[in-house]
C-alpha positions in Angstrom: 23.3 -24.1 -9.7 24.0 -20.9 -11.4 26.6 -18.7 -10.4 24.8 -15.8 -10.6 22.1 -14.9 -7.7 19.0 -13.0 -9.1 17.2 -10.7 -6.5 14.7 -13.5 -5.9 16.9 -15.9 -4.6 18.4 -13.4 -2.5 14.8 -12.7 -1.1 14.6 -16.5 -0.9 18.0 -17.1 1.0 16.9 -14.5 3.3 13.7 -16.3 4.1 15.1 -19.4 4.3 17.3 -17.7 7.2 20.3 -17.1 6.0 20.1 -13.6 6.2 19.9 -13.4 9.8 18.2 -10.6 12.1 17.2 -7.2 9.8 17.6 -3.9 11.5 14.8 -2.5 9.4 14.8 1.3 9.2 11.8 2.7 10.8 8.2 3.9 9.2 5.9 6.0 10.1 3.0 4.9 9.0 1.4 4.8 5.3 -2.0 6.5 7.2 -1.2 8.5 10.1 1.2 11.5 10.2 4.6 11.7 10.7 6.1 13.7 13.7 5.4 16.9 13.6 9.3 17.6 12.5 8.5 16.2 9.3 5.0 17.7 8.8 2.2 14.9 7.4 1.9 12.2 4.8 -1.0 14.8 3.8 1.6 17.6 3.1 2.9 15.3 1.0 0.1 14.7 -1.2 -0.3 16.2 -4.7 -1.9 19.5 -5.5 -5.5 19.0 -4.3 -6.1 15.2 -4.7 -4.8 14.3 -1.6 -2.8 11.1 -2.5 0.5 11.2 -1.4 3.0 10.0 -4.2 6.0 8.8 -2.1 8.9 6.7 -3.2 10.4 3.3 -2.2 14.4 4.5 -1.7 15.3 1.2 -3.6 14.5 3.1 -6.6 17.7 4.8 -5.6 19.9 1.7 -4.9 22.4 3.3 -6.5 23.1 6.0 -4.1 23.7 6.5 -0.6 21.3 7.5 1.9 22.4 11.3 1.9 22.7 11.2 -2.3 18.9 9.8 -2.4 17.7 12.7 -0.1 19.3 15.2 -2.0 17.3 13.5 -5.0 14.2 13.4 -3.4 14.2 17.2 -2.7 15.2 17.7 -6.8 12.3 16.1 -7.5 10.1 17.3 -4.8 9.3 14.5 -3.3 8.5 14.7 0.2 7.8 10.9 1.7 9.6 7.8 1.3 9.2 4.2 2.4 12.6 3.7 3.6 14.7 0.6 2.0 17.0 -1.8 4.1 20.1 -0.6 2.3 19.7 3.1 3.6 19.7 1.6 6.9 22.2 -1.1 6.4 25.6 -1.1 4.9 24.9 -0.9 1.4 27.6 -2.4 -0.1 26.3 -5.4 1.8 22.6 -5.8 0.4 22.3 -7.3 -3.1 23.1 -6.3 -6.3 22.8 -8.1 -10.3 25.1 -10.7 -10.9 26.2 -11.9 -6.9 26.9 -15.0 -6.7 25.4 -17.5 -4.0 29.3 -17.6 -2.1 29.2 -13.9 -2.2 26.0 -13.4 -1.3 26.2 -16.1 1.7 29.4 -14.2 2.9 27.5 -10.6 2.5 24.6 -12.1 4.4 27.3 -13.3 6.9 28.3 -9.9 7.9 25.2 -8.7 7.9 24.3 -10.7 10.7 27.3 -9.7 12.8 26.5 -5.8 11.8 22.6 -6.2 12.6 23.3 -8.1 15.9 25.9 -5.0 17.4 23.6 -2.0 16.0 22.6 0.3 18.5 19.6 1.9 18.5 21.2 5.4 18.6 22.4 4.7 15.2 18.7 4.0 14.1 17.8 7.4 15.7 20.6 9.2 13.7 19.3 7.8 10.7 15.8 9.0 11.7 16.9 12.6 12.5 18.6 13.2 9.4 15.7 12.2 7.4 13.7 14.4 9.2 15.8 17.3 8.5 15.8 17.1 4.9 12.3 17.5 5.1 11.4 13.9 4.0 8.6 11.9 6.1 9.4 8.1 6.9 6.3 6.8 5.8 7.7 2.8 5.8 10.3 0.2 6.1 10.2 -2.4 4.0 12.3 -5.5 5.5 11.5 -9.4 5.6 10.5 -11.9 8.2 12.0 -15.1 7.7 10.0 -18.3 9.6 13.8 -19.6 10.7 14.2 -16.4 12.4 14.6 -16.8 16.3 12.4 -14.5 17.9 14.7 -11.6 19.2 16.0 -11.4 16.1 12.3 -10.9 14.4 11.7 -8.7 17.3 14.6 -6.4 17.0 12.4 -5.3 13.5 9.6 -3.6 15.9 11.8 -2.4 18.4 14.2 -0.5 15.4 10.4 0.7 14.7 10.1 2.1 17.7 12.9 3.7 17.8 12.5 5.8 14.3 8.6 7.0 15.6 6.8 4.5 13.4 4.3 2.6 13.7 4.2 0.2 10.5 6.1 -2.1 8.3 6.1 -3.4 5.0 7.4 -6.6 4.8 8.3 -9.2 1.7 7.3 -12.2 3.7 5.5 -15.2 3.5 2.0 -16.5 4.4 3.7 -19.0 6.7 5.0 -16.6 8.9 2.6 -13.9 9.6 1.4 -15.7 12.5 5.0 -15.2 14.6 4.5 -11.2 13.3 1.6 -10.9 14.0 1.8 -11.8 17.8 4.9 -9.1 17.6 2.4 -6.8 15.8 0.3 -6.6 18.4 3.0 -6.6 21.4 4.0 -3.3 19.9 1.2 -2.0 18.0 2.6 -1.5 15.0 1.1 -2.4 12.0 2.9 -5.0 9.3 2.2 -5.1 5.7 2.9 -7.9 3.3 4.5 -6.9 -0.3 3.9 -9.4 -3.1 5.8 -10.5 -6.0 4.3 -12.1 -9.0 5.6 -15.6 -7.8 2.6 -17.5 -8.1 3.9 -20.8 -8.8 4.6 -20.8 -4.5 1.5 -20.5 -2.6 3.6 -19.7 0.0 4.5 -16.4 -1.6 2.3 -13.2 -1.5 1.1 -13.0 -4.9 -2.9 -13.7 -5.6 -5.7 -12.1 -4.3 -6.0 -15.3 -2.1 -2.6 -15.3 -0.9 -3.5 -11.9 0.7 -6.4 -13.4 2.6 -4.7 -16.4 3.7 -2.0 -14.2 4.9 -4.6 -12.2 7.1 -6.6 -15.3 7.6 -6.8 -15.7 11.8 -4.6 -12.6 12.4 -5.7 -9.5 14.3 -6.1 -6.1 12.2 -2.5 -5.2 12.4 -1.9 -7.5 9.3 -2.4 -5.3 6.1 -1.6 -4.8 2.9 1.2 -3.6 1.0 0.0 -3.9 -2.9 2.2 -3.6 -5.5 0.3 -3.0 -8.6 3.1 -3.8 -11.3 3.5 -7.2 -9.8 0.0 -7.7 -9.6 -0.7 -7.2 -12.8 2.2 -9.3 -13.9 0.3 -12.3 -12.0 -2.7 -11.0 -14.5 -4.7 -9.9 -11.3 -6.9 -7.3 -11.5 -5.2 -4.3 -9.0 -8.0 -1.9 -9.4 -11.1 -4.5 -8.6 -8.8 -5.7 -5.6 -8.0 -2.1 -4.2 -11.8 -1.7 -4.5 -12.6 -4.8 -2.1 -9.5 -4.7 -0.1 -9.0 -0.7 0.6 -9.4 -0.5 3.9 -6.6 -3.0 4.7 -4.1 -1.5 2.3 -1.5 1.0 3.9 0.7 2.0 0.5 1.2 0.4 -2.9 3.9 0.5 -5.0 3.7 2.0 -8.5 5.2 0.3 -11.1 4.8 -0.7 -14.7 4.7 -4.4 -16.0 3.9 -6.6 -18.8 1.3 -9.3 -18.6 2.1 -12.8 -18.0 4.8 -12.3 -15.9 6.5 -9.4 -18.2 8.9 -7.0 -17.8 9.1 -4.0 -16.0 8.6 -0.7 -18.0 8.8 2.8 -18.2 5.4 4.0 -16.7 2.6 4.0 -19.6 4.2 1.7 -21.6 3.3 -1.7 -19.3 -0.3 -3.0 -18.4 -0.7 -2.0 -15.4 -4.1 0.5 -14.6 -2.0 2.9 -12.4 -3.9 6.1 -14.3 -7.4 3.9 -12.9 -5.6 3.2 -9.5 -4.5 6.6 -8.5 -7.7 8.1 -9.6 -9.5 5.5 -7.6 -7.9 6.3 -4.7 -8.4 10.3 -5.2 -12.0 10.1 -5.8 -12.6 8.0 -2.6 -10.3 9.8 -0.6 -9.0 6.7 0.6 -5.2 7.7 2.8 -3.0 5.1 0.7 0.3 6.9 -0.6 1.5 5.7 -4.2 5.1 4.7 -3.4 7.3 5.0 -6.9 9.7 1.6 -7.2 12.1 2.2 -10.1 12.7 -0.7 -11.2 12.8 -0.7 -15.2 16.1 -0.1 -17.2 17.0 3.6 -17.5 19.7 6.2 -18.1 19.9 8.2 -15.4 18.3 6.9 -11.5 17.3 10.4 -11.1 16.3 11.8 -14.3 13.8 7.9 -14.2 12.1 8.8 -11.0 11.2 12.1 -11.8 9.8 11.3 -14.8 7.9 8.6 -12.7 6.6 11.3 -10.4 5.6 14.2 -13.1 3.8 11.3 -14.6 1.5 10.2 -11.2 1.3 14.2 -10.2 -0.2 15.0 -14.5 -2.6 11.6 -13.9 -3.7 13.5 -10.3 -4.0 17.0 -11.8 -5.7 16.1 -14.9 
């Protein structure tokens, strides 16, 4: 085995249970409106169009929770699916070159800090959020089918606690059944993000891995489409948004190469996200375009707002 640990396998070790319980961070969700603290996800949304365009605070992995706000008010950004590491301790999530001892070790105190957390904590994250003027829109944190149950249900009940009412999750088809009978315990909605890993039909990463994973499952399964990955997969993300709308709650924007290529600044990859966000303008359809930073750049900051002032000059145009 290699002794370095990509971000995959760190997705993978997590599903395969070594990661334990997550205390995700709460979400409000992708299509209703926040608490009225935080104003709307329509407030939000750009100019006149009325998509929201959000980010997913991984694109700011390199900050801490109270660094990425201040970000997210330079660049005007107003609404934010919240990533595990701004909940968790962050020097504890992954990073490029861990190795699997590190990362076993890492996802060993993770479990005994996610297993003491109190929900007062959760509630302190929430509030400060709020009072930077950011709406939580999502959480994006993994189900793992070796997860005991309290430990899969402490997810909805973290939910809860932050006002939310949906979840994105990185999961597998294989599990959605356990979430789902969580789901609709607490009535909170659970969307499933997919990679480009189509060699594993477990994975989320056709068309028909989507339906399989909503196969049987009442309507609080949806869809969390990323559109870089998609198109990575060579799927179509605009033809599928078309069919599918009504069971998407957010996508991420992001810029990829073809057969399984590299992520890029956005405009210089294959992905249609001048076709998606206009698709979803001219329908009026309430999915938020969550930016994931995910390409090779100078500055974290100086990236995502270039990101941004390239969705809001598609929307305005």
């Amino acid at each position: 085995m290699s002794n370095k640990m990509s971000r995959r396998h760190w997705s993978t070790l997590s599903l395969a249970g070594l990661a334990g319980l997550l205390v995700p961070s709460g979400l409000v969700s992708c299509k209703t409106a926040a608490p009225a603290s935080t104003g709307s996800t329509a407030s939000a949304a750009v100019g006149n169009s009325g998509v929201v365009i959000g980010v997913q605070t991984y694109s700011f992995r390199d900050m801490d929770l109270t660094s990425a706000l201040k970000a997210m008010n330079d660049i005007g950004i107003k609404s934010c699916e919240l990533w595990q590491g701004h909940v968790e301790p962050r020097e504890l999530m992954w990073k490029a070159g861990t190795t699997p001892a590190e990362a076993k070790r890492k996802q060993e105190e993770l479990k005994k800090w996610r297993a003491t957390v109190s929900m007062d904590e959760v509630k302190a994250l929430r509030d400060q959020i709020h009072k930077a003027g950011v709406t939580i829109q999502a959480y994006n944190g993994p189900f793992a089918v070796k997860d005991p149950d309290e430990e899969m249900e402490l997810v909805f009940r973290t939910a809860q606690a932050l006002g939310t009412d949906t979840i994105t999750t990185s999961a597998t088809v294989a599990v959605m059944k356990r979430v789902d009978a969580l789901a609709q315990k607490y009535k909170i909605k659970v969307a499933m993000h997919n990679h480009s890993h189509v060699e594993d039909p477990n994975q989320f990463a056709t068309p028909e891995s989507f339906l399989r994973g909503m196969e049987g499952n009442s309507d609080f399964i949806r869809i969390n489409l990323d559109i870089g990955h998609f198109t990575a997969a060579n799927y179509d993300a605009v033809d599928f948004i078309k069919k599918n709308h009504d069971k998407i709650v957010c996508i991420h924007v992001k810029d990829r190469k073809k057969n399984q290529g590299a992520n890029m600044p956005l405009g210089e990859g294959d992905t249609p996200i001048a076709a998606v966000l206009k698709l979803i303008r001219d329908n009026n359809w309430p999915i938020p375009a969550n930016i994931e930073y995910e390409y090779k750049g100078a500055d974290t900051v100086a990236e995502v707002k270039k990101c941004f002032d390239y969705c809001t000059n598609i929307l305005t145009s």
